[in-house]
Each structure stands twice: as C-alpha cells, then as structure tokens.
PyMOL CGO cylinders between C-alpha atoms (Angstrom):
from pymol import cmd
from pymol.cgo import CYLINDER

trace = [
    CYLINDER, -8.78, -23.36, 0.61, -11.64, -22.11, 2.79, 0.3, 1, 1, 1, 1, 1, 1,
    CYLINDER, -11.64, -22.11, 2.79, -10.62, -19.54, 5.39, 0.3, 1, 1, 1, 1, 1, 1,
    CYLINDER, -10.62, -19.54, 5.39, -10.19, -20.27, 8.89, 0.3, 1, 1, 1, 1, 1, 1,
    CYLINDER, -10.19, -20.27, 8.89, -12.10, -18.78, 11.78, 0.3, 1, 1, 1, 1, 1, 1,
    CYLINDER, -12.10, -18.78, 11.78, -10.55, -16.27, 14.07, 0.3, 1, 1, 1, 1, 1, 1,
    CYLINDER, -10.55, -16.27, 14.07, -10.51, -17.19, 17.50, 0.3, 1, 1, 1, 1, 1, 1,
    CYLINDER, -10.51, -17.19, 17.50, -12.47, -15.97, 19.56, 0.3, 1, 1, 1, 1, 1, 1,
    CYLINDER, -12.47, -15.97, 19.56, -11.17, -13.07, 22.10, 0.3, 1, 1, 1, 1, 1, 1,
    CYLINDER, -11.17, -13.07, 22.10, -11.82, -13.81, 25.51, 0.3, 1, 1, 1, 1, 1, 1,
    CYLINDER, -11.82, -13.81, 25.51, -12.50, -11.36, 28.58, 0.3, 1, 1, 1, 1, 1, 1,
    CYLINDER, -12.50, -11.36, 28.58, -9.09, -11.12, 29.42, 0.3, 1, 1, 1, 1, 1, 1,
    CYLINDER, -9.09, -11.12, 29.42, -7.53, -10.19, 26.21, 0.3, 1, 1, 1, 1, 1, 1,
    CYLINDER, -7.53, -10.19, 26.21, -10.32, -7.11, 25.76, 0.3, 1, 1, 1, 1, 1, 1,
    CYLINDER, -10.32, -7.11, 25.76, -9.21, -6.15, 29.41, 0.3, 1, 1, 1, 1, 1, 1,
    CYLINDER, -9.21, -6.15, 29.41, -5.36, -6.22, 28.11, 0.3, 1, 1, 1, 1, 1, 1,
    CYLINDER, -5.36, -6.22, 28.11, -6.51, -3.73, 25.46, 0.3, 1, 1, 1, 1, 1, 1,
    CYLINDER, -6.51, -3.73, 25.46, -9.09, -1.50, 27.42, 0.3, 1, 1, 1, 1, 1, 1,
    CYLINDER, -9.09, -1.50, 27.42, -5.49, -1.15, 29.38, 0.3, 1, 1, 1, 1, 1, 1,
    CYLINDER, -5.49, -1.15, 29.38, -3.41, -0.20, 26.71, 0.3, 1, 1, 1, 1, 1, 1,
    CYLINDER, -3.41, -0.20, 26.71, -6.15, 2.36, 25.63, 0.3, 1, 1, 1, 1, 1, 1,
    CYLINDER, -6.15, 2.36, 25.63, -5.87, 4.07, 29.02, 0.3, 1, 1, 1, 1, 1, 1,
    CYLINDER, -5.87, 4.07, 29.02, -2.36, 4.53, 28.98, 0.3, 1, 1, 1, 1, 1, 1,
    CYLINDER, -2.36, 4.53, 28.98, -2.49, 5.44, 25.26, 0.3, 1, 1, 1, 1, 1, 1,
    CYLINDER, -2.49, 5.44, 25.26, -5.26, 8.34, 26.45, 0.3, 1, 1, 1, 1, 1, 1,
    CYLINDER, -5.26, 8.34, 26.45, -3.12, 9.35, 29.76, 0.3, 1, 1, 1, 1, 1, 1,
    CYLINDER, -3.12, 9.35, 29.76, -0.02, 10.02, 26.91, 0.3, 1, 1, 1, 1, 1, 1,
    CYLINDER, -0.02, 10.02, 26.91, -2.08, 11.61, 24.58, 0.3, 1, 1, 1, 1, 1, 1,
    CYLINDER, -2.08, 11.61, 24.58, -3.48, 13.96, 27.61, 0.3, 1, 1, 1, 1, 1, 1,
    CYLINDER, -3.48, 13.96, 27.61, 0.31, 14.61, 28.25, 0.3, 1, 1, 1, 1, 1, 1,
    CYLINDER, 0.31, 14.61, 28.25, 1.46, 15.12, 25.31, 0.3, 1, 1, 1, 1, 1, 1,
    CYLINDER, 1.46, 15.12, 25.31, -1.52, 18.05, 24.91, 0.3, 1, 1, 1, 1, 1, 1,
    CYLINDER, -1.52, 18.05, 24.91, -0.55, 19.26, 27.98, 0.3, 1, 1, 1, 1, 1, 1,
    CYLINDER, -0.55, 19.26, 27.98, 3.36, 20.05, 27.23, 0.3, 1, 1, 1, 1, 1, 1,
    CYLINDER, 3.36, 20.05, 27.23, 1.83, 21.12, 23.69, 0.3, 1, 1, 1, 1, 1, 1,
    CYLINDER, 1.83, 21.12, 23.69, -0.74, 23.52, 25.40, 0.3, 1, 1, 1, 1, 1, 1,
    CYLINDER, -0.74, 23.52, 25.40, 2.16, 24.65, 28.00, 0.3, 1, 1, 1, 1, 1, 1,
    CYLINDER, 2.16, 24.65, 28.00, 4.51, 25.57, 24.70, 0.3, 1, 1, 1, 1, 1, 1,
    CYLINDER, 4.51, 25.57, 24.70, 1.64, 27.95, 23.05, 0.3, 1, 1, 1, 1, 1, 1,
    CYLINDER, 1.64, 27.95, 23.05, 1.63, 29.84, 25.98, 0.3, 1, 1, 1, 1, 1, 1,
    CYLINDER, 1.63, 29.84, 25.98, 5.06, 30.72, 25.94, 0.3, 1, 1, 1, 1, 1, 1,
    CYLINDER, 5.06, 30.72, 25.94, 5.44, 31.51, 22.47, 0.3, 1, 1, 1, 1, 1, 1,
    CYLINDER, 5.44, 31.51, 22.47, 1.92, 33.53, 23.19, 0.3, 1, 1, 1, 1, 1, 1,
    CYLINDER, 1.92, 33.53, 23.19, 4.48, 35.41, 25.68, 0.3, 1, 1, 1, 1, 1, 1,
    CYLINDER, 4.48, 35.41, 25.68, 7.94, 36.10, 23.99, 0.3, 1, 1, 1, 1, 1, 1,
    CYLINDER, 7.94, 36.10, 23.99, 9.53, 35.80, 20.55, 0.3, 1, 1, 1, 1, 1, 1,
    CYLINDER, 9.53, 35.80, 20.55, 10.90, 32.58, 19.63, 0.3, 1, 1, 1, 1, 1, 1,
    CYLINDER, 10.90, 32.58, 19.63, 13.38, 31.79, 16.68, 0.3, 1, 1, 1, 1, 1, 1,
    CYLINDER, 13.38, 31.79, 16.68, 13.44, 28.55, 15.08, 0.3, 1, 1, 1, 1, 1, 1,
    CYLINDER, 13.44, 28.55, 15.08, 17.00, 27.61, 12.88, 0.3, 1, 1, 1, 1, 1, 1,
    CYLINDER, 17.00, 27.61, 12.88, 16.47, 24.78, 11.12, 0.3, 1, 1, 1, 1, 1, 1,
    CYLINDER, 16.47, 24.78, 11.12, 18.74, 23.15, 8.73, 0.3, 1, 1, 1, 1, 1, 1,
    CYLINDER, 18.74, 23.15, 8.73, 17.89, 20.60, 5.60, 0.3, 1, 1, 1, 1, 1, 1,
    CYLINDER, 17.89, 20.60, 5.60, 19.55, 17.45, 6.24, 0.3, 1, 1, 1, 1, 1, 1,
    CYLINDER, 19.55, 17.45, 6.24, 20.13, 16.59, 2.38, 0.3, 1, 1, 1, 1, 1, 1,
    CYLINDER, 20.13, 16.59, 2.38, 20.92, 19.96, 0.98, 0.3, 1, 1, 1, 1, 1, 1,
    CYLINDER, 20.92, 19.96, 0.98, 22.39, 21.98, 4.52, 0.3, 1, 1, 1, 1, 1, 1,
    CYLINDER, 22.39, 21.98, 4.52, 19.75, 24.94, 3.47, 0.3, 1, 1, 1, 1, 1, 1,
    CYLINDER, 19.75, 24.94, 3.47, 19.36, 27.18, 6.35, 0.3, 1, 1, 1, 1, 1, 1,
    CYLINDER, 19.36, 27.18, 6.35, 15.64, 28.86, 7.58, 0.3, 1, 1, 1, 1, 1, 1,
    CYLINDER, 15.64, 28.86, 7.58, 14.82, 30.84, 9.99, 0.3, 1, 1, 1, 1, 1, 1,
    CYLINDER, 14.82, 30.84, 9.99, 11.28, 30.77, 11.44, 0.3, 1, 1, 1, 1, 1, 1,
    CYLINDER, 11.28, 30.77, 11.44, 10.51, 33.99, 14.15, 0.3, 1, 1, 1, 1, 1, 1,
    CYLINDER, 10.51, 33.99, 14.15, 7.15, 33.19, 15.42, 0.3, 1, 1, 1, 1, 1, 1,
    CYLINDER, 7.15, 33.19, 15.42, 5.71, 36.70, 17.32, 0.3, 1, 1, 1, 1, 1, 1,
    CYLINDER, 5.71, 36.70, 17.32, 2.68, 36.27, 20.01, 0.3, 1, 1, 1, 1, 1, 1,
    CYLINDER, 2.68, 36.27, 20.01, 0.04, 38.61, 20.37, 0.3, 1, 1, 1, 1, 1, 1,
    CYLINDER, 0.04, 38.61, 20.37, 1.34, 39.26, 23.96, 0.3, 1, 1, 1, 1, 1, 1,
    CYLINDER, 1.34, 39.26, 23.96, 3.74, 42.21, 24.52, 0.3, 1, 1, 1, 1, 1, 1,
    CYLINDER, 3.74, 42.21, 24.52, 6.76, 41.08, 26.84, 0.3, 1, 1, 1, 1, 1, 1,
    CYLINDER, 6.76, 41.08, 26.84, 6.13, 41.97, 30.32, 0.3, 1, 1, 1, 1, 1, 1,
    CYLINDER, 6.13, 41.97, 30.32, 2.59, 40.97, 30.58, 0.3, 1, 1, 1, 1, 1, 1,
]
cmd.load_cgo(trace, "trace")
C-alpha cells in the first residue's frame, strides 16, 4: 500500500498552535515563579517534609535547613 500524504496545515491551524505555545510558556513562567517564591522561603526558615510510602506505609522525614538564619 503506498502511504498517503499528510495534509497540508494551513495558516490557521499554525496560528491555533503558536496560541497554545503562549499559554503553555505563560504556565511554565508561573509555575517558575511559585517554584522560585518556595526557595526563598525554605532559604528563610526550616521546613520538615513527612512523607509516607503508599505501598509499604514507611515513614521519612526530610528537614531541609537554608543558609539564612531566622530573623533576617
């Protein structure tokens, strides 16, 4: 069987995903944002992270310590 051709994609359809790169970049800008915003607070104060296994129920603790001395 010989293969058939894609179609073409026509000026609107590369506008429709020009779009959708946008908003994918404005998220991604966001999402560094609240990331960047959550450094400097654990920069700042001691935070402890309890985290339990799902399949086993294994409890760990993870203290992450900034550089920062409280106060600051």
């Amino acid at each position: 069987m010989a293969k058939q051709d894609e179609p073409e994609k026509s000026g609107h359809d590369i506008e429709r995903v020009a779009k959708q790169l946008d908003a994918l970049d404005k998220r991604l800008d966001n999402v560094d944002s609240v990331v960047s915003a959550v450094a400097e607070r654990v920069m700042k104060q001691p935070i402890t992270l309890n985290i339990t296994c799902p399949s086993c129920g294994h409890k760990v603790e993870i203290a992450i310590i900034g550089v920062e001395k409280p106060g600051r």
